[in-house]
N, C-alpha and C positions, 0 to 999 in steps of 0.2 A: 254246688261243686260236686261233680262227680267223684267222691273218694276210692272207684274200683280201679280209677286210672291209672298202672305204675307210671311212675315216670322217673328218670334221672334225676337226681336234686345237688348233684353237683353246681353246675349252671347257677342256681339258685343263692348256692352256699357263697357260689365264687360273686354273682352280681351281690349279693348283702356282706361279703368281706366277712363272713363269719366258719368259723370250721366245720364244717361236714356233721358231724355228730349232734352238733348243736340244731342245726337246719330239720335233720332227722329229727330230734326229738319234739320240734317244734307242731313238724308236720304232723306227728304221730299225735301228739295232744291236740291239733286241731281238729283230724279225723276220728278221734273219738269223742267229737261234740265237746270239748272244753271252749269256752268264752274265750276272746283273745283280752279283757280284762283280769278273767281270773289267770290265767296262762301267764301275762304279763308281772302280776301281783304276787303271785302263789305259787308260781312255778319257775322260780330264777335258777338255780341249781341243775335244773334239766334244759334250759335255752343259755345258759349262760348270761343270764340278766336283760336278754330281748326287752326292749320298752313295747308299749302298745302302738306305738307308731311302726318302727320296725318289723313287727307283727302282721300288721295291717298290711305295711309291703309285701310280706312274705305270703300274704295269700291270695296278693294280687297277682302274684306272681307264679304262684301255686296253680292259680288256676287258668291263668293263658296256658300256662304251659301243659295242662291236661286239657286242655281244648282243643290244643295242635294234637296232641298224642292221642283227643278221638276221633279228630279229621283224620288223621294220617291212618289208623282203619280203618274209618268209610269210603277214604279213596283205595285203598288196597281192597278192600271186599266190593266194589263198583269196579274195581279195573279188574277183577277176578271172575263175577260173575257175566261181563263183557267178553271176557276169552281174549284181554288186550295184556291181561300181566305178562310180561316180561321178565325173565331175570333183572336185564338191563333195568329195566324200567324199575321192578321194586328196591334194587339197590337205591335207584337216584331218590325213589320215596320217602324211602328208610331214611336216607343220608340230610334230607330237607331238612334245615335247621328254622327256616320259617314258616307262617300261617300262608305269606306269599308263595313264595316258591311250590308249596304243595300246590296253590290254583295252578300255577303257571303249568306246572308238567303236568294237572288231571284235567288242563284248558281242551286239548284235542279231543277228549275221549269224554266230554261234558255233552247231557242230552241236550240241544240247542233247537230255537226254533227255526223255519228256512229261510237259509241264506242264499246270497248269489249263488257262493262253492256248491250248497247244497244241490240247487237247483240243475247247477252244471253237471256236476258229476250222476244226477237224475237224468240226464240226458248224453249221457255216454262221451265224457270229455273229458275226463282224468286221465288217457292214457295220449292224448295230445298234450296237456301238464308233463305229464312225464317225458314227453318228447322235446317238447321244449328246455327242459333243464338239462336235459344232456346237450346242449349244448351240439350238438352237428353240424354240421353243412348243408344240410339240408334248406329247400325253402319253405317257411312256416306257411307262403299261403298256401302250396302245392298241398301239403300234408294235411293243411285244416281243411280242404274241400273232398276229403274222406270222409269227414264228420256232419258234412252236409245231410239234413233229414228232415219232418213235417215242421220238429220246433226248431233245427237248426236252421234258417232259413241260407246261408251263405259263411264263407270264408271267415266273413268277419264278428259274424258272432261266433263262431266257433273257437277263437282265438280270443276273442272278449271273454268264452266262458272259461276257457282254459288258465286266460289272465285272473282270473277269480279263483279258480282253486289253487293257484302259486300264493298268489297273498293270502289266502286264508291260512296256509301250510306257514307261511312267514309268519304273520299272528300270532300260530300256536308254537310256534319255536320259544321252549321258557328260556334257553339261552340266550338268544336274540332280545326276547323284550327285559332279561336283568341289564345285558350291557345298554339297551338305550335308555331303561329306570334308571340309569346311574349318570347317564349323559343330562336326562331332563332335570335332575336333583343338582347337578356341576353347573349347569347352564342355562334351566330355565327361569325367567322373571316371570311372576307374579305383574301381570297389568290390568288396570283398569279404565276404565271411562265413565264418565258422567252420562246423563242422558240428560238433554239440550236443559231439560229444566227444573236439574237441579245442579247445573253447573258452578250457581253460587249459593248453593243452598248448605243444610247439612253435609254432605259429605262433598264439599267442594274441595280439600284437600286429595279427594283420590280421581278426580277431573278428568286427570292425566297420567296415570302413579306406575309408576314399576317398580320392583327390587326383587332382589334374588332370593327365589323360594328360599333358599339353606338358611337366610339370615333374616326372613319375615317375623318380627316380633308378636309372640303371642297375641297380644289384644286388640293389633291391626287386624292379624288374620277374622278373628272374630268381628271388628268393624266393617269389614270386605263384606263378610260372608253376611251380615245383616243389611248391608246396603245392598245385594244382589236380591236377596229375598225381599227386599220391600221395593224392585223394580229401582231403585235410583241408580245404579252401575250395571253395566257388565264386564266380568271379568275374564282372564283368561290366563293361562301357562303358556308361554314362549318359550321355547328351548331354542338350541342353536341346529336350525335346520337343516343346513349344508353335513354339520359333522353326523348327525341322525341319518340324512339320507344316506350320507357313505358308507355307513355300516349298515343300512339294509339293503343294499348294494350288493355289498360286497357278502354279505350273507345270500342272495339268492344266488349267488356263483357259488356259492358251498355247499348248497341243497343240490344240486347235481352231479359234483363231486370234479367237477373239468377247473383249472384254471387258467389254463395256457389258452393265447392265441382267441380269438374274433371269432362270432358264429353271427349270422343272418336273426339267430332268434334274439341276441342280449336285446334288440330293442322292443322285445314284449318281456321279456324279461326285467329289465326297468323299468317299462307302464307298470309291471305288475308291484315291482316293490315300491315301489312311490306311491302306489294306490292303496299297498299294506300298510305305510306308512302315515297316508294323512287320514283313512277312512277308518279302518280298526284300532293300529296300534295306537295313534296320538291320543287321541279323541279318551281313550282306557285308559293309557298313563295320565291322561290331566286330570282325570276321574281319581285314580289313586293318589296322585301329589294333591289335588284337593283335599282326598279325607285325609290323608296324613296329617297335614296343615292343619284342619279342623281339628283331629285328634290333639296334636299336641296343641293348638291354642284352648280347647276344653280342658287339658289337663293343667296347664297351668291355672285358669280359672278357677276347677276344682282346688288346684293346691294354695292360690292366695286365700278363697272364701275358705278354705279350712284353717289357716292362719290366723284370718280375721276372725272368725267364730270361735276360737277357740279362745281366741284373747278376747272378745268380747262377754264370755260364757263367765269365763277367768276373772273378770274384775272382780276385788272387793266390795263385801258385803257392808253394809251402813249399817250396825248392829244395834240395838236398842235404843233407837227412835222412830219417836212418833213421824211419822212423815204425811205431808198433805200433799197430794200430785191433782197438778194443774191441764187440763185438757184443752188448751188454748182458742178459741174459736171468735167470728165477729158478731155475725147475726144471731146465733144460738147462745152469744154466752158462756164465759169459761166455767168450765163443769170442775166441779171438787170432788175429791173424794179423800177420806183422813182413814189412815190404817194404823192400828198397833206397834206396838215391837214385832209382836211375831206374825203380823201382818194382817192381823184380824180386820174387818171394816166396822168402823166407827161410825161414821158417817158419811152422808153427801149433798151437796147442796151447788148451786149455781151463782155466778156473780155476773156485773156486764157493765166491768168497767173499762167497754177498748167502744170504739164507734161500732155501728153507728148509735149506742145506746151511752156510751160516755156516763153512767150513773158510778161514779167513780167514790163519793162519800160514803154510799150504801155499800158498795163491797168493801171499802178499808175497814166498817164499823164490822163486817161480818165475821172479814177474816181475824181480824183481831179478837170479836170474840171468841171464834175457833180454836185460836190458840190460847187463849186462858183457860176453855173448857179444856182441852186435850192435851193441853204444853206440848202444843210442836215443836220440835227441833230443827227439822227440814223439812223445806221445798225442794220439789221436783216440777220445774215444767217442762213439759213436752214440746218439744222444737218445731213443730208444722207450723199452719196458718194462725198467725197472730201472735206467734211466740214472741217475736222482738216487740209487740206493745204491751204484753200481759208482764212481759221480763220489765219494762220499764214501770209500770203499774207497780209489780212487786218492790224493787229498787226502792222508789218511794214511799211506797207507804212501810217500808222495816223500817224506814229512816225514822216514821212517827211511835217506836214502840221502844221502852226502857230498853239500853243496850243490855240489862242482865235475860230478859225476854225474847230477844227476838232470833229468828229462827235465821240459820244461812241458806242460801237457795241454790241449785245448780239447774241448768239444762240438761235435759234426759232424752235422746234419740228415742223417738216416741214411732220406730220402723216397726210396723207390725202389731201394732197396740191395736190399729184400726181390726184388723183382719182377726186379731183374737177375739175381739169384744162382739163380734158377729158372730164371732162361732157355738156349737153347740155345746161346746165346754163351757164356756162365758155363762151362755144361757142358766145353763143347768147350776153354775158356783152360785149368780147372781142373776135369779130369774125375777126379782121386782126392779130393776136399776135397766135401764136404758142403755141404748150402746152407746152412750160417750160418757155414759159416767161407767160404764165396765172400763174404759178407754182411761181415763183417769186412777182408779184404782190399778191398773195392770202400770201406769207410768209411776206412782206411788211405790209398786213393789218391785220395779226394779233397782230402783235403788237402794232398796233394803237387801236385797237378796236378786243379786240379777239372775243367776243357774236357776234357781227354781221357781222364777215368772219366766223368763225366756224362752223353757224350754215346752210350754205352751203354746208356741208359735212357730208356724211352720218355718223350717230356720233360712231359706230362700227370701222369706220375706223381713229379714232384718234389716236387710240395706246394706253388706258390709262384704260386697261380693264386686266382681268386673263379669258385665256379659253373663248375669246368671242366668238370666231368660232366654239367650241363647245357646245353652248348651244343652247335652241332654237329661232332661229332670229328671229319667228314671237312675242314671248313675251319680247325677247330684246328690238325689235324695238317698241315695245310698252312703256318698262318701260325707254327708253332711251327719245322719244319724251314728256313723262311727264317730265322730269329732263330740256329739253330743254325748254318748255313751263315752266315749273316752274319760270325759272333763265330770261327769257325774262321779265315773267308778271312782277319779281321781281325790274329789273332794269327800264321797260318802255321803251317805244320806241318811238322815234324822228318823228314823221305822214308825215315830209316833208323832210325825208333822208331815211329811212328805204326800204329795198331791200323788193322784193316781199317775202321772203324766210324767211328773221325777223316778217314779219307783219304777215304772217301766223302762228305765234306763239302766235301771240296774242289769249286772252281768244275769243272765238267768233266766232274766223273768221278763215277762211283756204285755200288754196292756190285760188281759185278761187275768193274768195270775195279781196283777198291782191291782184290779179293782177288787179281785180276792181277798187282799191283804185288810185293806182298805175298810172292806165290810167286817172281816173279822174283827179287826181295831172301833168299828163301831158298836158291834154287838157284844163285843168280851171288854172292851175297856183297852190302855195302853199297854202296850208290849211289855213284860218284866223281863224277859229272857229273849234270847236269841232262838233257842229250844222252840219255842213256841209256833215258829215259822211253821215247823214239821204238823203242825194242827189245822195248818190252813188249806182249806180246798185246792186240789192240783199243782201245791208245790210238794213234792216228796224229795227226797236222799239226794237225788243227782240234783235238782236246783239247788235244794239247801246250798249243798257244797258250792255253786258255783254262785250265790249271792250270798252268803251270807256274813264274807269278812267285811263286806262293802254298804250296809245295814249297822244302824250306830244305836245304841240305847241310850243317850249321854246320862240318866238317873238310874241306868240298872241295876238291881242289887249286885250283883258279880262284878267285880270292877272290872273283868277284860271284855264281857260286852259291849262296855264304851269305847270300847278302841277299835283298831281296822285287823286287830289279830286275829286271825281265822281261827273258828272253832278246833278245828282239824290239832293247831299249834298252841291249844290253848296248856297241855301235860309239860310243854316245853317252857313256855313261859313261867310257868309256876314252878318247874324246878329248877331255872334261872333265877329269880326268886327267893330260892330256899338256898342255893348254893353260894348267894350275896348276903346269904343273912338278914334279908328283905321281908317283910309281909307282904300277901295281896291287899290287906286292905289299906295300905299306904300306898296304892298307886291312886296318884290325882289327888292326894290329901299331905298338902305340906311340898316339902325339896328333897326329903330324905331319899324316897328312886331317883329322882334326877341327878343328886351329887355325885350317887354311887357310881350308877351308870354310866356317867360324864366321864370318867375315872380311868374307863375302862379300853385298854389299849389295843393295836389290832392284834398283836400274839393272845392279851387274853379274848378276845372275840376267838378265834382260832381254837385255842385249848378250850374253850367253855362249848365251842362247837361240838365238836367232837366228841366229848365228856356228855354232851346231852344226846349226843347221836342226831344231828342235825345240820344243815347246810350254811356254811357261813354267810349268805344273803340273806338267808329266812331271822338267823337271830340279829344280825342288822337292823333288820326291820322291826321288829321283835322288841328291840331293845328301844330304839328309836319312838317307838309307840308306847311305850311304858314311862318314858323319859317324858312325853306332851301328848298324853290319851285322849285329850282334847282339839289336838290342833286341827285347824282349817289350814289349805296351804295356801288360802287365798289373804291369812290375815297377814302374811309376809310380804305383800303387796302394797303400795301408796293408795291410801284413803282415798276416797273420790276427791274431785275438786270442787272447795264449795266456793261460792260469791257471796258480795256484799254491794258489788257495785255495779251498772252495765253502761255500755258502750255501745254507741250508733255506729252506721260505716260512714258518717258525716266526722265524726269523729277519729277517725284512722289517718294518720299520716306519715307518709314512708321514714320511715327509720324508728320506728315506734315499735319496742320491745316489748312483748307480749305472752302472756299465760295462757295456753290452749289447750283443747281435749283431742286426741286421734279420734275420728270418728271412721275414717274408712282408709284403707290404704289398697291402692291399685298397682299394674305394672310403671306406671309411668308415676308417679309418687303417691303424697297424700294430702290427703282433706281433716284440716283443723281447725274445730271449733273453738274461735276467739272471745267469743261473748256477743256476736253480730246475728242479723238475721241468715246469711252468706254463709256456710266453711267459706276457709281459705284453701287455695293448695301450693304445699310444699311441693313442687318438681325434684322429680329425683335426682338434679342435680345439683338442686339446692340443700340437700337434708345432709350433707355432710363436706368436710374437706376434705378428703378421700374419694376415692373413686366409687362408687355401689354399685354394686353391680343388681340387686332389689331393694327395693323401700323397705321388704317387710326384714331387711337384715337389722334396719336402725331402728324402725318404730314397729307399734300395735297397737293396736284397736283398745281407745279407752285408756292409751299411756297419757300423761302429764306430759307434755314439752314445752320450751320457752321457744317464741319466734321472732321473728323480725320483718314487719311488712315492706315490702320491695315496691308494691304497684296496688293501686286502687283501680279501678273501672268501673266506678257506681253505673252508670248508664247500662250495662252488661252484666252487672254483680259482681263481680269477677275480682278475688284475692290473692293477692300474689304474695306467698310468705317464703324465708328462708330461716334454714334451723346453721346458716354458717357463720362460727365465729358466736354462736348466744350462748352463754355460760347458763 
């Protein structure tokens, strides 16, 4: 982003509903390189408590809008060094309030390659154009065989080419093409067709399809736009022709300034706007109502997959259990791999008890010694190929182990396990283990800690997106690593466990300074201090500050190193502290700070602010961190779902009330992991009694829900659940 840009930030202030000072000061902290996590976190007092979300708008916003304001100089210095500016003209410039509008008025005056107009007016015909729009009495052929010449061969090309520079002049009228933009937005449909063979194929419901661009729902346009691209449809914009015609009509009678009364020329006058009409202007307005379309059906993709990720990122952690994750497969054998608490690997081994090898004794004896040596607590099996007979396998053989012993199990969306366990990171964690046991270890650890496995994996390849391979990956992968960094800075990270791949999430810092950290931590030993950072290769003063409240010591000698208190606010906290009659070394030891603090009402937040010279957000925070120095904000969150039992889809039968996991939620609803080999999906007019206007209003990714199956389709797979009327 160009921060030289001035620009207005009213506009800004006024779309985010926030007051003017606040916008400023936001801007102003962006442009001098602060993180929009620390800014978010550290800086409430000067935005007025901006979230990181809101944040993120404001710099999306930020920089359209200095994008216009550097177009709008390149066209003022290109119509300047052309000897084309105007007064007129750079008023309308200046005045443009869109990206559009500026092409529309610097369309004429754009270097182009040669056109008809071009051609014509190369051969001395723009001043029979201009004879023709006045509109005379005169006769057009009499006049055009003055224009007769080597390449004018007759009358009628001369009036052909003269009909060419009127519509080109029609064209570049940005007047003319905003009021027809606004005709083809009011009235044009959106249609397709099949092509002969795929008429009952895939996309057989767009066969025939029209609806009106204004009301195209996002993830059609995106199924349109992929069935155009893969030759099965073609598409097209219809607007209302008749009303389009008559406003370029009646615009080439305004181009010569006559309206009264019949001239011999209107009828090359109307060849010419008719031929403006289907040959330049349509053809460019369908071009535009396409990318618009596209535009916002990418955008909402963007905004559900960051929904989903974000509650995906967000689940609770399985905290100190052993877990064994299951890599499900037929011919190869389901792969094991057994990790720690803190996710260490223990071991790994293979079993091959699904066809075609059915040695089903031999893996019960295994796994159960497994779990004597390591006291599992949970499974995790991964949902691909073979998950529904490996989940059956498990089912019964827990049933053969003392109920004080036996582990509960869940299924783990195993999107992108693949794609990590081939990667060079895989390689390098686990360079003697094979890619399906790296594949098993990574489904092992997300159920212990899903943020700091997950975010090993490119986050596209989760599975928890609509149309993610259809939009554009370079702004995906942009608005996905904001959602990643967001949910990091949120929760904080461990400085003396934290993989290089978490730490470069941090506000501040990026793969290079975290592999930094990393190496320090193995040549010096585990962090004691926060201070210490400043010792590490290429972080200095300004990252410090901008990573450091979000960097956790949980054994540090200092007790507010454990906490999310930024260094910065550490004088403030301790004479908070002293002013309660507090110790520092009772925070995190015993209830004594908590009762006190608990106590504490918002006049004394207010007076105690003040008193320490301090912003009342910051000591909220402040206070709140000192109260649960330890908190995860994710253990506020419902446990995963574990089993003890599973279910066939032979076994489903409508009106059967049911325990399920969100696994993806789209525009059109969601998909719920019942216990089957199939999701089910919830329609989104099934997920409530109420109207919804999104799925992601009711659920998320990885929430608990009760359902109630509506419809089976074993033959098709296909689950049909509702969330209405299930307590």
């Amino acid at each position: 982003m160009d921060t030289t840009v001035q620009i207005p930030l009213e506009p800004l202030a006024s779309a985010l509903r926030r007051p003017l000072h606040r916008v400023e000061a936001a801007v102003r902290l962006m442009d001098e390189g602060n993180t929009i996590p620390f800014i978010a976190r550290y800086r409430k007092e000067a935005t007025g408590g901006m979230d990181d979300e809101e944040l993120r708008n404001l710099a999306e916003l930020l920089e359209k809008a200095r994008n216009l304001e550097s177009r709008r100089a390149d066209i003022l210095r290109l119509l300047a060094e052309q000897g084309k500016l105007t007064p007129e003209l750079e008023a309308e410039v200046r005045q443009a309030a869109t990206l559009q509008r500026l092409e529309d008025l610097y369309r004429p005056y754009r270097p182009r390659r040669t056109t008809r107009a071009s051609i014509a007016k190369e051969r001395g015909l723009e001043p029979l154009a201009d004879w023709l729009l006045q509109r005379t009495q005169g006769d057009p052929e009499q006049e055009a065989r003055k224009y007769v010449s080597d390449e004018v061969p007759d009358a009628a090309a001369a009036l052909q080419g003269a009909r060419d520079i009127v519509a080109e002049r029609l064209s570049d009228d940005a007047d003319l093409r905003e009021r027809l933009r606004q005709i083809v937005w009011q009235t044009g449909l959106l249609c397709t067709a099949a092509r002969e063979n795929e008429r009952s194929g895939h996309y057989a419901m767009y066969a025939d399809y029209s609806e009106p661009v204004r009301r195209v729902p996002p993830h059609r346009i995106l199924a349109v736009n992929r069935g155009e691209r893969e030759e099965a449809l073609t598409v097209r914009v219809v607007p209302d022709e008749a009303r389009c015609e008559a406003v370029v009509l009646r615009a080439v009678r305004e181009l010569g300034g006559k309206f009264s009364g019949a001239s011999p020329a209107d009828e090359h006058l109307e060849l010419a706007a008719l031929d403006a009409w289907k040959r330049p202007i349509l053809p460019s307005l369908e071009r535009e109502v396409r990318a618009a379309l596209t535009e916002k059906g990418e955008e909402q993709a963007y905004a559900v997959f960051r929904e989903n990720l974000r509650s995906l990122l967000l689940q609770p952690p399985l905290r100190g259990q052993v877990v064994m994750g299951l890599d499900p497969a037929f011919r190869t054998g389901v792969k094991v791999a057994i990790v720690g608490p803190t996710g260490r690997l223990l071991t790994t081994g293979v079993i091959y008890p699904t066809a075609p090898h059915c040695r089903t004794a031999e893996a019960e004896e295994r796994m159960s010694e497994w779990v004597r040596r390591y006291k599992v607590t949970a499974i995790a099996i991964g949902n691909g190929t073979a998950s529904r007979e490996t989940e059956q396998f498990v089912a019964a053989w827990l049933k053969t182990l003392p109920a004080s012993a036996r582990p509960a199990y869940t299924i783990v969306s195993e999107a992108g396990a693949s794609v990590y366990s081939a990667s060079p990171l895989a390689k390098e964690e686990f360079p003697d283990l094979d890619v399906s046991e790296r594949s098993a270890v990574s489904i092992a650890r997300r159920l212990q800690d899903p943020l700091a496995e997950l975010v090993k994996i490119e986050p596209r390849s989760l599975g928890v997106g609509q149309y993610q391979h259809d939009v554009d990956g370079k702004r995906l992968a942009e608005v996905l690593r904001g959602v990643v960094e967001a949910s990091v800075n949120q929760i904080g990270v461990d400085l003396n466990t934290a993989s290089v791949e978490l730490l470069s999430y941090v506000a501040g810092l990026g793969p290079h300074v975290a592999q930094n950290i990393v190496a320090y931590r193995d040549e010096h030993g585990p962090f004691t201090s926060r201070r210490q950072l400043l010792e590490v290769k290429r972080l200095g003063p300004r990252t410090f500050e901008q990573c450091a409240g979000f960097l956790r010591i949980p054994d540090a000698p200092y007790p507010l190193d454990r906490t999310p208190i930024h260094p910065e606010s550490y004088g403030i906290a301790e004479a908070l502290l002293a002013a309660l009659g507090l110790r520092l070394n009772q925070v995190g030891d015993g209830d004594a700070v908590a009762r006190t603090l608990g106590r504490l009402r918002e006049a004394d937040i207010a007076r105690l602010a003040q008193e320490l010279g301090c912003g009342e957000p910051t000591l909220r925070d402040i206070v709140e961190a000192l109260m649960r120095p330890g908190r995860d904000p994710r253990d506020d969150l419902p446990p995963p779902e574990l089993r003890s039992d599973v279910l066939a889809i032979d076994d489903l039968r409508e009106g059967m009330v049911l325990t399920g996991t969100v696994r993806n939620v789209v525009d059109f609803g969601a998909f719920v992991d019942i216990g089957v080999q199939q999701d089910g999906l919830v329609h989104i007019s099934e997920l409530a009694e109420r109207y919804v206007q999104h799925p992601l209003d009711v659920v998320s990714v990885g929430q608990s829900v009760r359902v109630r199956v509506l419809h089976v389709d074993k033959e098709r797979g296909r689950i049909s659940l509702s969330m209405k009327g299930v307590s």
